[in-house]
C-alpha positions as CSV (number, residue, x, y, z in Angstrom):
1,X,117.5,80.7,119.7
2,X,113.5,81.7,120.2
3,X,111.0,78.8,120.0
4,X,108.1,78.7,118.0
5,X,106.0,79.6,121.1
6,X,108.2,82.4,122.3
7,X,107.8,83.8,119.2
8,X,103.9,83.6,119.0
9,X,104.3,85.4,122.5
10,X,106.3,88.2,121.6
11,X,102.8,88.7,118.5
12,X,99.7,88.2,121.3
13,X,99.9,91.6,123.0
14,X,100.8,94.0,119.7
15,X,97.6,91.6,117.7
16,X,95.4,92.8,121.0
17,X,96.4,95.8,120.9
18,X,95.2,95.8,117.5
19,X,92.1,94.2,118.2
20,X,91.3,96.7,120.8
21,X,92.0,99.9,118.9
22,X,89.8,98.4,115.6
23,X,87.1,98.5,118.2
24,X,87.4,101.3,120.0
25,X,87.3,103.1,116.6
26,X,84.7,101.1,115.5
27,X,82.9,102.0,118.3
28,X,83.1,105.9,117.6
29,X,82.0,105.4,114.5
30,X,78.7,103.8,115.4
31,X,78.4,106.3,118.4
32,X,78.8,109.5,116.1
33,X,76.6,107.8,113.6
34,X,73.8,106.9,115.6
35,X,74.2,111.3,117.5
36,X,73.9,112.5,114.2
37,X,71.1,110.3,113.2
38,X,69.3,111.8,116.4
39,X,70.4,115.4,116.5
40,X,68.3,116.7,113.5
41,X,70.0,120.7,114.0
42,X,73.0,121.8,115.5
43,X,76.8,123.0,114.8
44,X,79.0,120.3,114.0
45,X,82.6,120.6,115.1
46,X,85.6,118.5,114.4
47,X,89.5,118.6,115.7
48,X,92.2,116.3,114.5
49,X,96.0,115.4,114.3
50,X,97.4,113.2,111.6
51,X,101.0,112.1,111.7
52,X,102.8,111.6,108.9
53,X,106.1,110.3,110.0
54,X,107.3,112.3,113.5
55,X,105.2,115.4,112.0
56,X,101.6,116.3,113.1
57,X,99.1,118.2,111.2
58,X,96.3,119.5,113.2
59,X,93.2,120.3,111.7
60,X,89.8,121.5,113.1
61,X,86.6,123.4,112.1
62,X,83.3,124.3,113.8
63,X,82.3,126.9,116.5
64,X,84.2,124.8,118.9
65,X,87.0,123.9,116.9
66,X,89.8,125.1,119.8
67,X,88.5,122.5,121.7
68,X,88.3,119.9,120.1
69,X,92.2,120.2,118.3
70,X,93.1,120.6,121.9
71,X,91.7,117.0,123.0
72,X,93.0,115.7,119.6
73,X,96.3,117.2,120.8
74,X,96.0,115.7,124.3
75,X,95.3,112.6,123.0
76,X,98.1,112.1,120.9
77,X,100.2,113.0,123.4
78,X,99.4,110.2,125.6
79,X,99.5,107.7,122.6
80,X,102.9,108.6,122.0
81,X,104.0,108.2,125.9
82,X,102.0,104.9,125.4
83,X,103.6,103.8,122.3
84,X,107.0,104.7,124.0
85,X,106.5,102.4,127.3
86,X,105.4,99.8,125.0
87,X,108.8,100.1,123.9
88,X,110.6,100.2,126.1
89,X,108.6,97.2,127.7
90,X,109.3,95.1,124.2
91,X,113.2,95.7,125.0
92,X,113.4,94.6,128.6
93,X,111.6,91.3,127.4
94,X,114.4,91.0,124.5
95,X,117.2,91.1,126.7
């Protein structure tokens, strides 16, 4: 039967994770907030994937939109091998 403090445990590293990401998206935010507030002309450009359940939608526009949905694409790739080692890592500590 898990303890109290084995359970608390098992929470730290997903709640960091957490942390971490809030950030990191924080962070973007203020860094494309603070290049737009500088750059007074210019193209803007924009590439995204949103999953909705095991489905992606990518979406992009701009002059240099193929790029863009091609790092969005990259990226979620490695956040789904990422999420998947997490995994597997959360099992082998179950057993």
């Amino acid at each position: 039967m898990a303890t109290d403090a084995e359970d608390s445990s098992k929470l730290q590293k997903p709640l960091i994770l957490l942390v971490i990401g809030f950030f990191v998206i924080l962070a973007g935010i203020i860094i494309l907030i603070v290049a737009t507030a500088l750059q007074r002309s210019g193209s803007v450009n924009f590439g995204a994937i949103i999953f909705i359940g095991p489905f992606p939608i990518v979406v992009g526009a701009g002059p240099e939109a193929t790029w863009m949905i091609l790092i969005a694409i990259i990226i979620a790739v490695l956040s789904i091998i990422m999420f998947l080692v997490m995994r597997k890592e959360t099992k082998k500590a179950d057993v």
